[in-house]
C-alpha positions in Angstrom: -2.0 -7.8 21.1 -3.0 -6.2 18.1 0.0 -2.9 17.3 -0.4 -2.1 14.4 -2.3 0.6 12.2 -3.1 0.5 8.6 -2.9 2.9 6.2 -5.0 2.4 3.0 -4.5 4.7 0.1 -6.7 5.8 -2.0 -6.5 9.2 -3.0 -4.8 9.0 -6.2 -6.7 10.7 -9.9 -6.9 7.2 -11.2 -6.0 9.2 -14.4 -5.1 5.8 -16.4 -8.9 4.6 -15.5 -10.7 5.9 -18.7 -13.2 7.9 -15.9 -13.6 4.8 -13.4 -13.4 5.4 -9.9 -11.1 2.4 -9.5 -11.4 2.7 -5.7 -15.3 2.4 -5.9 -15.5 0.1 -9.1 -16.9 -3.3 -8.6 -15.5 -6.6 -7.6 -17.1 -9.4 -6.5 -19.7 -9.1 -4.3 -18.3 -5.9 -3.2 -15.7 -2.9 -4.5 -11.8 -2.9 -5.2 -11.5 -0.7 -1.8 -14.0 -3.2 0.1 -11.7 -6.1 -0.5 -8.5 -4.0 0.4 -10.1 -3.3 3.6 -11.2 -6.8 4.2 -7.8 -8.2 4.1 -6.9 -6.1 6.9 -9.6 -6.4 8.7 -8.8 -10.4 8.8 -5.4 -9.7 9.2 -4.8 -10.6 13.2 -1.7 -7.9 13.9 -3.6 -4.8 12.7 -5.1 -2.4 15.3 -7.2 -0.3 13.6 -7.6 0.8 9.5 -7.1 4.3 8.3 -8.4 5.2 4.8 -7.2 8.0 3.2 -8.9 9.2 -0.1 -10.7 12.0 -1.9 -13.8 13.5 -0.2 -16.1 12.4 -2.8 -15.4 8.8 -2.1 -15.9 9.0 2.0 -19.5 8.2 2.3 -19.3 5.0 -0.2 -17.0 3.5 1.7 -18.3 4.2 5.1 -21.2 2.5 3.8 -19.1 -0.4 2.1 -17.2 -0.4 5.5 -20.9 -0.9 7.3 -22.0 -3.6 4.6 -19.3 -5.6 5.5 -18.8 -5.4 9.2 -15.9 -3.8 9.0 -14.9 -3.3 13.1 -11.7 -1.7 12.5 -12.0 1.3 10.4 -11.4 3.8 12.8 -10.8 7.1 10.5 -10.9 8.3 6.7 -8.9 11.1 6.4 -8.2 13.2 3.1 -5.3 12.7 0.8 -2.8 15.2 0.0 -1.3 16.5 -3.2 1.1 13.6 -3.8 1.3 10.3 -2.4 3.7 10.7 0.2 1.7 14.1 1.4 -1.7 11.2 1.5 0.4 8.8 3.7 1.3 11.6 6.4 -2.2 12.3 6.4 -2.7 8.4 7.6 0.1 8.7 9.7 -1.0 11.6 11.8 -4.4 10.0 12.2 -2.8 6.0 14.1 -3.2 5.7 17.1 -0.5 6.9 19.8 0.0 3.3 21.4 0.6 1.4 17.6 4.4 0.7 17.3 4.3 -0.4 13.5 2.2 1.0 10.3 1.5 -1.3 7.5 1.3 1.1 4.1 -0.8 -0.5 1.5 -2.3 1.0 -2.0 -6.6 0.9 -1.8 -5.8 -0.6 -5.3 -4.6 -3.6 -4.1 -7.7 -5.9 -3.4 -6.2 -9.2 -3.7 -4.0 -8.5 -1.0 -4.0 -12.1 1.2 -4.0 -11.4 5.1 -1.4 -14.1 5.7 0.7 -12.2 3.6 0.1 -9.1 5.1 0.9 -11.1 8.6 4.0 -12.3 7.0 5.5 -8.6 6.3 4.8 -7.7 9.5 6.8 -10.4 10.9 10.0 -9.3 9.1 9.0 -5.8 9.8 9.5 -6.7 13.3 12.9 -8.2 12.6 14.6 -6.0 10.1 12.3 -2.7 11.3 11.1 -2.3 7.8 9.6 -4.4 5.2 7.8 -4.7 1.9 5.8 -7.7 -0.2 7.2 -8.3 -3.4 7.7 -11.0 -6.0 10.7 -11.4 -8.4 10.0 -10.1 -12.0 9.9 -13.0 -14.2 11.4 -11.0 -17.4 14.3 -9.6 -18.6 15.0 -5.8 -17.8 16.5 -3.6 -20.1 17.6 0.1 -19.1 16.9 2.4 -21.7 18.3 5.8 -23.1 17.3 7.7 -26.2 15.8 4.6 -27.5 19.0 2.6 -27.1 19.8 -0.6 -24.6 22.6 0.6 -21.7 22.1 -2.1 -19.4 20.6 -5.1 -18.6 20.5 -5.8 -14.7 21.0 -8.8 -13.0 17.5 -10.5 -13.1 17.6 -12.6 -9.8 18.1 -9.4 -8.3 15.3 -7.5 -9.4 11.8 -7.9 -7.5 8.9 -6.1 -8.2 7.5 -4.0 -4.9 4.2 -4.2 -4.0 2.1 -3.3 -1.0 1.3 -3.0 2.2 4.9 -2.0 3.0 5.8 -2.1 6.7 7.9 0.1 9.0 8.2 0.6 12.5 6.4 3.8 13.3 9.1 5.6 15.1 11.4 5.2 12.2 8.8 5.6 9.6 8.4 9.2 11.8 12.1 9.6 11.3 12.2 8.9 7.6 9.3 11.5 7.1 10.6 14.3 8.8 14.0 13.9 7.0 11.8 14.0 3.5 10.2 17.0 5.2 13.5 18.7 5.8 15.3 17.9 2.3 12.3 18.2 0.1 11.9 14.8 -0.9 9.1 13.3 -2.5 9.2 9.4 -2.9 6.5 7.2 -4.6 7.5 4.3 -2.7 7.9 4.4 1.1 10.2 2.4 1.4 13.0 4.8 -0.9 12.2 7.7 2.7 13.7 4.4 5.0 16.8 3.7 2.8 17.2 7.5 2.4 18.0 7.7 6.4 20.0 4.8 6.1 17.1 1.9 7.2 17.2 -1.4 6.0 13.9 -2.7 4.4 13.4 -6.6 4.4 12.0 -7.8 0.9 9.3 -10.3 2.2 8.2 -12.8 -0.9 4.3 -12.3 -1.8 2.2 -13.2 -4.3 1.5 -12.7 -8.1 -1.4 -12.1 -7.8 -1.2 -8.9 -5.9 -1.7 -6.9 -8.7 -2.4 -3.3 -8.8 -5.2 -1.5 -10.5 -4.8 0.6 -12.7 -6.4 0.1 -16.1 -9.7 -1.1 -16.7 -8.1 -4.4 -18.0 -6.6 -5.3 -14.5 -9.9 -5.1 -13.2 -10.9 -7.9 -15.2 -7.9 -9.4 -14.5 -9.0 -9.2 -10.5 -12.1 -10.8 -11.3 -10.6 -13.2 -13.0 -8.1 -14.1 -10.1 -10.8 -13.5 -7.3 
């Protein structure tokens, strides 16, 4: 059975955009946030979707949600002041009986429902897990303008989305943000606060992120 809820985000200024609605803006035969939601929709393990965004966008994608027969959208919330504040918005809205939420940025259309059923399967192993790919070039760390470090590449990976937690302990990782005043940009940084261990699940390349106007020609490109 089905226990798992998504939680697609797309509440963020798109401030890098040039004035696009990134979450609205074309792709294919349908919008960056239409494909997001497809994947999840064709993804076997996931319950229900929750969409959390701006007001402004809600109508356009209930109707993108309706034009594609999405059958799983089940809420669209409203995002908070931060990231992490959006996501507990999501969170609040699953449903009671869903033992695992899958995290995944609206930005991400290209997102491929076996992967997404692949992260949930460590997720269900390890308790927490993430999509990812290794980065391919050479990282420097940088002060005042001047090299101090260059990490161990075949160590470094490049996180992407959805990110996958066992609700329970996504609950506990949240509070203790809550309690301490943390505010992470990646969810899984409130698991390893508490201590959790988050499984880096192997993805795809081509689960890029939007967010220029040049990666959404990229996306067509790759779509």
């Amino acid at each position: 059975m089905p226990d798992t809820s998504a939680i697609i985000v797309a509440a963020g200024n798109a401030s890098r955009m040039q004035g696009i609605n990134k979450i609205l803006m074309p792709l294919g035969k349908t919008s960056v946030i239409g494909h997001s939601m497809l994947a999840f929709e064709q993804a076997e393990d996931i319950a229900e979707i929750i969409v959390v965004t701006r007001s402004e966008n809600e109508a356009a994608i209930r109707e993108t949600a309706a034009a594609l027969g999405i059958t799983k959208l089940a809420c669209i919330t409203q995002g908070g002041e931060t990231r992490q504040q959006s996501v507990l918005n999501g969170l609040r809205q699953t449903a009671a009986e869903s033992q695992y939420i899958a995290i995944h940025d609206g930005a991400r259309p290209l997102v491929r429902p076996e992967h997404i059923a692949k992260v949930i399967r460590d997720a269900r192993v390890f308790g927490g897990a993430t999509l990812g790919v290794p980065v391919k070039d050479t990282i420097k760390v940088v002060e005042d303008g001047l090299i101090t470090d260059t990490p161990y590449r075949p160590s470094l990976y490049l996180t992407q989305t959805p990110q996958v937690f066992r609700k329970r302990l996504y609950f506990e990782a949240a509070d203790f943000a809550l309690e301490h005043g943390l505010d992470c940009t990646d969810d899984c940084q409130l698991v390893e606060a508490i201590g959790g261990k988050v499984y880096m699940t192997v993805g795809d390349y081509t689960n890029i992120k939007i967010t220029t106007p040049e990666d959404g020609k990229i996306a067509e490109v790759l779509l």
